[in-house]
C-alpha positions in Angstrom: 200.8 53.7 62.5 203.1 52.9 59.5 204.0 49.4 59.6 207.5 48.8 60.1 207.9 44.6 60.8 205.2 42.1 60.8 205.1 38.4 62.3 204.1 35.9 60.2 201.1 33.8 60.8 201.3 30.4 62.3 203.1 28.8 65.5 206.1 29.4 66.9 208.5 26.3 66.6 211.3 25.4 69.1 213.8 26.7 66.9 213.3 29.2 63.8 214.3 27.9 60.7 217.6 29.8 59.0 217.9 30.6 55.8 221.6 30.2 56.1 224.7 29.8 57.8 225.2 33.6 58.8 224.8 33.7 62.7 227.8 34.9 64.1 228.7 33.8 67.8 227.6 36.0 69.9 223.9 35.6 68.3 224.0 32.0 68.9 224.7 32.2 72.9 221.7 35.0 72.8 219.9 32.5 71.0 220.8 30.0 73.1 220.1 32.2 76.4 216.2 32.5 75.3 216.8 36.1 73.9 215.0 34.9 70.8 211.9 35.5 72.6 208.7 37.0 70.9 209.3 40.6 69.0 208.4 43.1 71.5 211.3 42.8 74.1 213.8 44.8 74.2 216.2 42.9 72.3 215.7 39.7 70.4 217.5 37.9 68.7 216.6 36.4 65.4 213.4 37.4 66.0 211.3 34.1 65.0 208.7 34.6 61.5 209.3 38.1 61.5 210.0 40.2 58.3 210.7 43.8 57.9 209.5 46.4 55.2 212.0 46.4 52.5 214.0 43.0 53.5 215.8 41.0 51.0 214.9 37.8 49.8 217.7 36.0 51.3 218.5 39.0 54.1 218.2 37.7 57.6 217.4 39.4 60.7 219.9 39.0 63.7 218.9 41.4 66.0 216.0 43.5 66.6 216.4 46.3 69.5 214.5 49.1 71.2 214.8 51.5 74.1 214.7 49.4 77.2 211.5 49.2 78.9 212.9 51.4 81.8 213.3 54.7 79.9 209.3 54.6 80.0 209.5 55.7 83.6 209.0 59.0 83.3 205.9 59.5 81.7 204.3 56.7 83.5 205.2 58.2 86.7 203.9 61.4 85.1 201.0 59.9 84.4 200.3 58.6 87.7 200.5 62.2 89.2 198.0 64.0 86.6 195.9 60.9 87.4 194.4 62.8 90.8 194.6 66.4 89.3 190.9 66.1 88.7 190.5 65.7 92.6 192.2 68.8 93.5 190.1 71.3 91.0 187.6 72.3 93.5 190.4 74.3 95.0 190.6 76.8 92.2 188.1 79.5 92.2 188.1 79.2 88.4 187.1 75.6 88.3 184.9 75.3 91.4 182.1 77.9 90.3 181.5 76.3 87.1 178.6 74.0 86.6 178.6 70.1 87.4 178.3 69.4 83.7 180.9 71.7 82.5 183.2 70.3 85.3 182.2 66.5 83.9 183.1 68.0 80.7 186.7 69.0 81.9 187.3 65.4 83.8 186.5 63.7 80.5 188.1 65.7 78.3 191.6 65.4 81.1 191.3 61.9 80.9 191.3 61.4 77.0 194.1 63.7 76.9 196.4 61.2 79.2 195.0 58.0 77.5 195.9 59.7 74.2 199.4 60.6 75.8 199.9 57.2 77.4 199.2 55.7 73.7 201.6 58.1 72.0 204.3 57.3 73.7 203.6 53.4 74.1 203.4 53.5 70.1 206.6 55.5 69.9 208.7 53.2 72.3 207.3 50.2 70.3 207.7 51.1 66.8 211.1 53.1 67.2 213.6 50.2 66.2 216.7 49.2 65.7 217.3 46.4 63.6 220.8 44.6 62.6 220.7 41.7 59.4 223.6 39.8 58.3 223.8 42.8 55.4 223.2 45.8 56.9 221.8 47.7 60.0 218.6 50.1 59.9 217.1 52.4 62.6 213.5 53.7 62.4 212.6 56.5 63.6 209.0 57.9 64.5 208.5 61.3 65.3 205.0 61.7 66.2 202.4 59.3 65.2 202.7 60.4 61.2 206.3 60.8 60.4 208.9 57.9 59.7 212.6 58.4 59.5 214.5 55.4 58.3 218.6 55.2 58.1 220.6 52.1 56.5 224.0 51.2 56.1 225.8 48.6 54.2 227.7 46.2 57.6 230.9 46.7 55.0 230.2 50.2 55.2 230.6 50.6 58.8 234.4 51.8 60.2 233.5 51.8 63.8 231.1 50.7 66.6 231.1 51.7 70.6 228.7 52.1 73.0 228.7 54.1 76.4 226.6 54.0 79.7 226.1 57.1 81.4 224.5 57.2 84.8 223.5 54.7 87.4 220.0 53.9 86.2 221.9 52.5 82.6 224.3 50.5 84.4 221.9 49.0 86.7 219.6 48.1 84.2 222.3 47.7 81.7 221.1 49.8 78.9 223.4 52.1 76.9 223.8 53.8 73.6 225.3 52.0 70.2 227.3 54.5 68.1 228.2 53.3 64.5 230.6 55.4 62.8 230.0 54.3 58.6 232.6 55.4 55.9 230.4 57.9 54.5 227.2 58.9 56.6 224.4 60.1 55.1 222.0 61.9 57.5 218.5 62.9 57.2 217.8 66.7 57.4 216.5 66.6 60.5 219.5 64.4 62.0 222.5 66.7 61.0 223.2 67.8 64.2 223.7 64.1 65.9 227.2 62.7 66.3 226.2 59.4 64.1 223.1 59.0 62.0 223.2 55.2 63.0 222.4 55.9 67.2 220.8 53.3 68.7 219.4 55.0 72.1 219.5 53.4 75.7 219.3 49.3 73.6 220.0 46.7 76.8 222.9 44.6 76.7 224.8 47.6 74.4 227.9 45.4 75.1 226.5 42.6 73.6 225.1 44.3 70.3 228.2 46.0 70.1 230.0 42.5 69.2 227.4 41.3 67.1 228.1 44.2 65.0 232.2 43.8 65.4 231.9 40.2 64.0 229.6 40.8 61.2 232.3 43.8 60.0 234.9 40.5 60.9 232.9 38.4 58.8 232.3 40.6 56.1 236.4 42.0 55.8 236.8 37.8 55.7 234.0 37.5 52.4 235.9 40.4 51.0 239.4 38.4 51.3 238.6 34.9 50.3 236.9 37.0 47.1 239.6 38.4 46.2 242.2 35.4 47.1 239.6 33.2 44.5 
């Protein structure tokens, strides 16, 4: 598996050293709330002696998001049923008059097929990322176990930034999609037909990440002003 972020060596202090004074507010009370927890939640923020593939020098990770842990229902509950197939096999003819070893055979070969399954999709849920920096936002995308899509944009880039919950399973778990709308979008091939290139699918606390992201576009249309008022 590509990597994609790596956590630094050594132990975790109480609170992660900054490289600067770029936390906006809403990252602070997430922060303060124990959301800056170790990488593999569902969201973190500032997620401590972490760094990304192709992070800047002085960058600075705010957020890092993936699909919440509760869209991995249905393929362990899929799993658990194809668990006791095996059980059942006597019951067609096919199956039943074939030797012991070649039924062995079957069993094993059934059961490296689901751990290879379970795997898959316990690699895709953990590397498929969403990550937002004081400078930009980036979402990487595995399809597979050998092919990485990754999308950036610029935060002063970005024109728009909602979110919606559809169903009773999102708003009990409170999970939801984060749609950013940049200036001028530039899709993969094989993402032309979404309504955003920057989607970040079924993140918890979509509310939430949705301000982060409106008050780093605040904070950047404020840099932008004072630069020009200089």
């Amino acid at each position: 598996m590509p990597e994609v972020y790596k956590q630094k060596s050594g132990v975790r202090n109480q609170e992660p050293e900054r490289k600067g004074g770029n936390l906006v507010e809403t990252v602070k009370k997430l922060v303060a709330e124990g959301f800056d927890g170790p990488p593999w939640r569902s969201l973190t923020a500032c997620p401590p002696n972490t760094k990304f593939e192709a992070q800047h020098d002085r960058e600075e990770g705010l957020l890092l998001m993936r699909r919440h842990p509760v869209t991995n229902l249905w393929w362990l509950a899929l799993m658990a049923m194809l668990v006791g197939v095996p059980l059942f096999w006597n019951e067609f003819p096919l199956i039943a008059n074939v030797t012991a070893a070649v039924q062995l055979a079957l069993v094993i070969f059934w059961y490296l097929g689901l751990a290879f399954f379970a795997i898959q999709n316990l690699l895709l849920w953990f590397y498929n990322v969403y990550i937002v920096t004081d400078e930009r936002i980036i979402d990487v995308d595995f399809f597979g176990l050998l092919y990485k899509n990754v999308n950036t944009t610029q935060i002063r880039k970005i024109e728009d930034v909602n979110y919606s919950q559809v169903g009773v399973m999102s708003s009990l778990f409170n999970y939801g999609n984060v749609i950013v709308q940049t200036a001028a979008e530039q899709r993969s091939e094989d993402r032309r037909e979404e309504v955003s290139a920057f989607t970040f699918e079924a993140v918890s606390n979509p509310d939430r990440v949705v301000k982060v992201i409106s008050e780093l576009m605040e904070q950047e249309e404020n840099e932008e002003y004072e630069g020009r008022t200089r």
